[in-house]
C-alpha positions as CSV (number, residue, x, y, z in Angstrom):
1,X,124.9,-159.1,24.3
2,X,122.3,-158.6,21.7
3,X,118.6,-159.2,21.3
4,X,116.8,-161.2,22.5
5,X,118.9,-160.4,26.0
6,X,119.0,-157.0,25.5
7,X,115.6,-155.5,25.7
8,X,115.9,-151.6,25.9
9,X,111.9,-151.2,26.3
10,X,112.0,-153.1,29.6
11,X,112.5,-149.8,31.3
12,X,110.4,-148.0,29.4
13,X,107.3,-150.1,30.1
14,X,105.8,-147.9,32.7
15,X,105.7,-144.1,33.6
16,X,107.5,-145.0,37.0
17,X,110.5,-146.8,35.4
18,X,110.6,-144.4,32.9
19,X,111.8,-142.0,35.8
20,X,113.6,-144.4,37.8
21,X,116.0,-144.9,34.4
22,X,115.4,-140.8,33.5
23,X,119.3,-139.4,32.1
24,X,118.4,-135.7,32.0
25,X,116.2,-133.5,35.1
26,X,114.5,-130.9,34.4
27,X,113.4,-128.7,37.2
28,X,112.1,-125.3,38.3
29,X,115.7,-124.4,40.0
30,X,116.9,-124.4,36.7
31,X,114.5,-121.7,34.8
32,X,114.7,-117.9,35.0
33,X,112.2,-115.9,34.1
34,X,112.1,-112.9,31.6
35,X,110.2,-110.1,32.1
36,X,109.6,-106.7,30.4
37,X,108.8,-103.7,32.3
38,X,107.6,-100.3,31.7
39,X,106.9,-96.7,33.5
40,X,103.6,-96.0,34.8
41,X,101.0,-97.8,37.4
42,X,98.7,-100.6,36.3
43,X,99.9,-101.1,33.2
44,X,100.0,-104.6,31.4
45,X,100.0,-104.2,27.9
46,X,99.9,-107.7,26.1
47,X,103.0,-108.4,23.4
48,X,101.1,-109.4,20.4
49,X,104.0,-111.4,18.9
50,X,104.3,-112.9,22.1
51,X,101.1,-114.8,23.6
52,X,101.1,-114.7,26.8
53,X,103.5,-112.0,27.2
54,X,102.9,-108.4,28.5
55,X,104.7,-105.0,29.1
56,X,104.6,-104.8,33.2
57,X,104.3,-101.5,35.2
58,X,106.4,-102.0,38.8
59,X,102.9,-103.3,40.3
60,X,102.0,-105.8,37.9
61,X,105.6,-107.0,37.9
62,X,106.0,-107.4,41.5
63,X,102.5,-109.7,41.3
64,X,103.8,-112.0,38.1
65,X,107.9,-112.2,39.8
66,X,105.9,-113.4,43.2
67,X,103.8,-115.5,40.9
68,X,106.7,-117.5,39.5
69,X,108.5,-117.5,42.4
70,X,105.8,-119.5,44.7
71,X,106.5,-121.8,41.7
72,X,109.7,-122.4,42.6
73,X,111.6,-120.4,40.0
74,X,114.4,-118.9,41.5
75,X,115.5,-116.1,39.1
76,X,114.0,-113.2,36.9
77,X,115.7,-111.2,34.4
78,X,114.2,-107.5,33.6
79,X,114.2,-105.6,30.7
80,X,113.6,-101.9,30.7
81,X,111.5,-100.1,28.0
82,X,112.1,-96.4,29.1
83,X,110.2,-93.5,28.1
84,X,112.9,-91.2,27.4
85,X,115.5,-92.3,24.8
86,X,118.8,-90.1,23.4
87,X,121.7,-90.9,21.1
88,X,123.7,-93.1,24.1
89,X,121.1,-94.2,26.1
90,X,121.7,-92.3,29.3
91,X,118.4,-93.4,30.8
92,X,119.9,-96.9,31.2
93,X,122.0,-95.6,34.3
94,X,119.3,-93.3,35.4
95,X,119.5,-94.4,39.3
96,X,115.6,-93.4,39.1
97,X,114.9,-95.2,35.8
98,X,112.8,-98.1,35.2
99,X,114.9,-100.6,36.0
100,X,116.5,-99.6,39.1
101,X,112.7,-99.1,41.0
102,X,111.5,-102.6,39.3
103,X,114.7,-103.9,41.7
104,X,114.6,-102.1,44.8
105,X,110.2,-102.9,44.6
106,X,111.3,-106.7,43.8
107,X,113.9,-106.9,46.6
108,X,111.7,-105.4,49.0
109,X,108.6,-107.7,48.6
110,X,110.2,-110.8,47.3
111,X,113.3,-111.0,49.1
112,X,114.3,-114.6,48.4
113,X,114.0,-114.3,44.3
114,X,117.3,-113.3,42.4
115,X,117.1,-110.6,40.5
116,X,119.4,-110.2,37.1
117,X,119.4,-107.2,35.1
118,X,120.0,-107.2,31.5
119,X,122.8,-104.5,31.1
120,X,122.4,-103.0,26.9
121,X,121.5,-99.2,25.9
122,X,119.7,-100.8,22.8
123,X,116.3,-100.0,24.5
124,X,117.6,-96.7,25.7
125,X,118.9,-95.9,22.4
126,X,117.2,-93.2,19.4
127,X,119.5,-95.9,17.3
128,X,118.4,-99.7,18.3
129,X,122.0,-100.2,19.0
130,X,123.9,-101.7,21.8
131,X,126.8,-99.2,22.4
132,X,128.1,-96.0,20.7
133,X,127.4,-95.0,17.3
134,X,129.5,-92.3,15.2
135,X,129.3,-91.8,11.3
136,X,127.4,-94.8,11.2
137,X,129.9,-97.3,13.1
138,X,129.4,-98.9,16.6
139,X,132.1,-97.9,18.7
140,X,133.6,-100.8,20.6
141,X,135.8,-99.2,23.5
142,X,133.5,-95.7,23.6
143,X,130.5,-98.1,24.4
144,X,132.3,-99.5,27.5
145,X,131.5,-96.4,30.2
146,X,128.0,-96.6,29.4
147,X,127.6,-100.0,30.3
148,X,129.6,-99.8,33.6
149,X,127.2,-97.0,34.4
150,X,124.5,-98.9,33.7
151,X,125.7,-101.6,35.8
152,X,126.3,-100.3,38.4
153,X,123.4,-98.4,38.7
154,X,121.5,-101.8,38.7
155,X,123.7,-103.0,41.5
156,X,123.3,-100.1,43.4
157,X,119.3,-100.6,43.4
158,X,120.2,-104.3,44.6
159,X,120.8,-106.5,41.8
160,X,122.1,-109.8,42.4
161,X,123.3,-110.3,39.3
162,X,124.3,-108.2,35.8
163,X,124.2,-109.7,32.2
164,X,126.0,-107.8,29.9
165,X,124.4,-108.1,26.3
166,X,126.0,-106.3,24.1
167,X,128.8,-107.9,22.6
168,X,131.0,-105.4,22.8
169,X,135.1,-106.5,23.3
170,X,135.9,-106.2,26.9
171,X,132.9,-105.4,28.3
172,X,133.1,-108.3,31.4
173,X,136.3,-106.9,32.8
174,X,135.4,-103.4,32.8
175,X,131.9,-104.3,34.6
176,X,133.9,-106.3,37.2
177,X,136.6,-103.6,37.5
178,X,133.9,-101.5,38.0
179,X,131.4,-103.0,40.5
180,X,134.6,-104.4,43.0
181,X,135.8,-100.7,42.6
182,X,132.3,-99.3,43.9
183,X,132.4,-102.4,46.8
184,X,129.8,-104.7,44.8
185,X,132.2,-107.4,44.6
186,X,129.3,-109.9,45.2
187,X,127.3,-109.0,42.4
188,X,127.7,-111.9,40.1
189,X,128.3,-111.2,36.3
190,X,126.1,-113.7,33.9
191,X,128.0,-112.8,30.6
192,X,126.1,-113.4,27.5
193,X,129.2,-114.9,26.3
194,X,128.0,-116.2,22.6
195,X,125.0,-113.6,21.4
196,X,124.4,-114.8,17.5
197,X,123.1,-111.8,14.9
198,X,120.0,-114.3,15.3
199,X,116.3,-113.6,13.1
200,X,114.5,-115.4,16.1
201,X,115.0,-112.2,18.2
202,X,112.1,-110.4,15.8
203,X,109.4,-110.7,18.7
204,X,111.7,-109.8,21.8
205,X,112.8,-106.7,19.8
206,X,109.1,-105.6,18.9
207,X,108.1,-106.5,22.6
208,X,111.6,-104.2,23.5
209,X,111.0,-101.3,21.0
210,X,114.7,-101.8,20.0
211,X,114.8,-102.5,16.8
212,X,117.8,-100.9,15.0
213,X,117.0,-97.9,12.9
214,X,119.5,-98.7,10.7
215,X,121.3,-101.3,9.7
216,X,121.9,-104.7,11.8
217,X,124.5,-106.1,14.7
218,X,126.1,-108.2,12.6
219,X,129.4,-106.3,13.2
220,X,128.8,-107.1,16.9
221,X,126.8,-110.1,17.4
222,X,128.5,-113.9,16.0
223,X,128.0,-115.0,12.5
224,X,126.0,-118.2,13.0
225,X,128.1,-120.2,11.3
226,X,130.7,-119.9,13.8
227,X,131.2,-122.7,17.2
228,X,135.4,-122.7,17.5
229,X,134.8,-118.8,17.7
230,X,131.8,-119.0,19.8
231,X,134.0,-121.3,22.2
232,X,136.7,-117.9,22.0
233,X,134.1,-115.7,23.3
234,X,133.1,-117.6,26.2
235,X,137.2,-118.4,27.0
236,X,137.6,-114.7,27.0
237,X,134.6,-113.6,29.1
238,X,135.5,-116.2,31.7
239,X,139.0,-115.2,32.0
240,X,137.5,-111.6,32.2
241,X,135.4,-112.7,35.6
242,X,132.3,-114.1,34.4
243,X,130.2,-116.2,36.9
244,X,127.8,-117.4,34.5
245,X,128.3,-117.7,30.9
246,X,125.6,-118.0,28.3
247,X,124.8,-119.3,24.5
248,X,122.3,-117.2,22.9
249,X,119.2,-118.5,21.6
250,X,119.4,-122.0,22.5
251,X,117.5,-124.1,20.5
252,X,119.7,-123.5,17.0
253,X,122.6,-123.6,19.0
254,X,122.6,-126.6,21.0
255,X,125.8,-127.8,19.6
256,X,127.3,-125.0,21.0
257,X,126.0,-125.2,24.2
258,X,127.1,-129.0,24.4
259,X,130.7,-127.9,23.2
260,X,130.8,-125.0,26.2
261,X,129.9,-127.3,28.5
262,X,132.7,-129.8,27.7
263,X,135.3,-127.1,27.2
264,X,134.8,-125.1,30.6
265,X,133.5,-125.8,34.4
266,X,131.8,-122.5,34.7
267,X,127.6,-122.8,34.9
268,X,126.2,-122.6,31.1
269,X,123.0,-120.6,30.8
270,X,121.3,-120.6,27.3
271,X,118.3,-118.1,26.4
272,X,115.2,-119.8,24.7
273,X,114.6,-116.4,23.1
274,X,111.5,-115.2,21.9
275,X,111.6,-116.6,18.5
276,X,112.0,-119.7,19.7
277,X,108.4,-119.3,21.8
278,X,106.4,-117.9,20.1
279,X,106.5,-120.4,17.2
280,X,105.8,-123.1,19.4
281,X,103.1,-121.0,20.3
282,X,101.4,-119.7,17.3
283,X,102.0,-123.7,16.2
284,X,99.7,-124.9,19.3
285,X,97.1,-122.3,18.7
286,X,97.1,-123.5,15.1
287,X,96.5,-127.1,16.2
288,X,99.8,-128.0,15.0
289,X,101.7,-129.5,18.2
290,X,100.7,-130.0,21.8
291,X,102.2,-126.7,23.5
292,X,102.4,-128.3,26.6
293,X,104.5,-131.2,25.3
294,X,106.7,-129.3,22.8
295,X,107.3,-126.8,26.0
296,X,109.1,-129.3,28.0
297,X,110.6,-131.0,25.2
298,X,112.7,-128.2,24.2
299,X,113.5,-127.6,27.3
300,X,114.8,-131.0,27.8
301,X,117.1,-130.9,25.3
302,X,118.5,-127.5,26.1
303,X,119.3,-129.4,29.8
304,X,120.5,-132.6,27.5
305,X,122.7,-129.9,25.3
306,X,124.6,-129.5,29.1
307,X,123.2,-126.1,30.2
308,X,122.2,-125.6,33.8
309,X,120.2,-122.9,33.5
310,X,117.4,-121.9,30.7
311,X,115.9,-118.1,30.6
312,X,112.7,-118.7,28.9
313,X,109.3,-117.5,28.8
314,X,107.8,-120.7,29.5
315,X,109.2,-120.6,33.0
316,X,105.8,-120.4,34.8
317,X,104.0,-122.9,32.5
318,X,107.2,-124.9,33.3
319,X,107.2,-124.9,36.4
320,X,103.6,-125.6,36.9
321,X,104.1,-128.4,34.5
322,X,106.6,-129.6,36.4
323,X,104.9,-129.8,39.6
324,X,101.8,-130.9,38.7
């Protein structure tokens, strides 16, 4: 029937019918949290393309995951800035390296969070780049024994998870061969499935110091033009024993994430990456927006898009928001 017996504001005429007819939740148990951390004690070094953002020595870290955490965030996701780099990144499977004492301190005082490790040399690397390099070129197949190594280093220290960001061609089967190999069959593999050669990474790479040093990952990272091959990527990775499978950044890529989550029954993750927040950020501090509206409204739509998890560095201002 049409107006006047169809009124659509009827249940929009209040805030508690709003959330009795509400399509789309949003909630803590969906957010993990990113967080960048460094050697050295009592260190928190503030990301000046990122507001609210900071470089974390093990202490700090272990205060800001417990933090986010008694919010009711279930998951963080650590990225290592070393202080020794080399040509392939052998830091990044250091069993004494950054990452590796961020877990074991993590899973020792916060038992009940989930810990993910992002598994790239990029960081680690004199190059920026996410695998081998030789005569200028970024080997695909020569890349994939560093990034076992790597993860499996990260499962060793107690990892719950591993998420492969590389790109590289068959990296999600040899991480899985590997870890059930070593016994660490239950360490769950978040693939980031469809990585785009994105600009909106500029912050996360000066927060990162990984920056390529030459050229760009556009040989290795999707064109962004591209969902049918997008849709290929995640195929492949789930066939390859992915748990988890992610669309990276989120916000230009929403169709994506709406087509991966009617194409396949795995859990979609998508990555609000850094770009994405710190615009909305240096837009609230201009007087632009309201921050804390524009915060959960992109977040709603990334849940809308179909993805059950967001990594975002609004997860404790979310959650708070959320439970207040």
């Amino acid at each position: 029937m049409a107006f006047p017996h169809d009124r659509l504001r009827r249940l929009r005429a209040t805030d508690g019918l709003r959330r009795m007819a509400r399509e789309t939740r949003l909630s803590a148990d969906n957010l993990i949290a990113p967080f960048f951390v460094v050697e050295g004690q009592d260190v928190r070094q503030p990301i000046g393309s990122m507001p609210g953002q900071w470089r974390l020595s093990v202490d700090h870290l272990i205060k800001d995951a417990g933090d986010v955490h008694a919010l009711g965030v279930p998951a963080v996701i650590l990225f290592g800035i070393p202080a020794l780099k080399d040509e392939i990144g052998s830091e990044a499977w250091n069993p004494g390296g950054i990452v590796p004492r961020a877990v074991h301190a993590l899973k020792d005082r916060i038992p009940g969070l989930v810990v993910i490790t992002d598994v790239c040399v990029d960081e680690y690397t004199t190059h920026g780049h996410c695998g081998v390099v030789r005569n200028g070129r970024i080997l695909n197949d020569e890349s994939l024994e560093g990034l076992q190594k790597m993860a499996l280093s990260h499962a060793r220290a107690g990892a719950d998870m591993v998420a492969p960001s590389d790109m590289m061609d068959g990296r999600v089967r040899a991480i899985r061969g590997k870890l059930d190999a070593e016994g660490f069959d239950q360490v769950s593999i978040l693939a980031y499935a469809a990585k785009f050669a994105s600009c909106f990474y500029g912050p996360f790479r000066e927060a990162a110091d990984s920056s390529p040093k030459f050229g760009d990952r556009q040989s290795y990272q999707m064109d962004p033009a591209n969902l049918r091959e997008a849709l290929r990527e995640i195929e492949l990775d789930v066939e390859e024993g992915a748990d988890i499978v992610m669309v990276k950044p989120a916000l230009p890529y929403l169709d994506v994430v709406r087509a991966a989550r009617a194409a396949f029954r795995h859990p979609i993750a998508a990555y609000q990456v850094s770009g994405e927040y710190s615009m909305i950020k240096a837009a609230a501090q201009r007087g632009w927006l309201d921050e804390r509206r524009a915060m959960l409204e992109t977040l709603i739509s990334i849940r809308r898009a179909g993805a059950d998890l967001i990594l975002t560095y609004f997860a404790k201002e979310a959650a708070g928001a959320l439970r207040a």
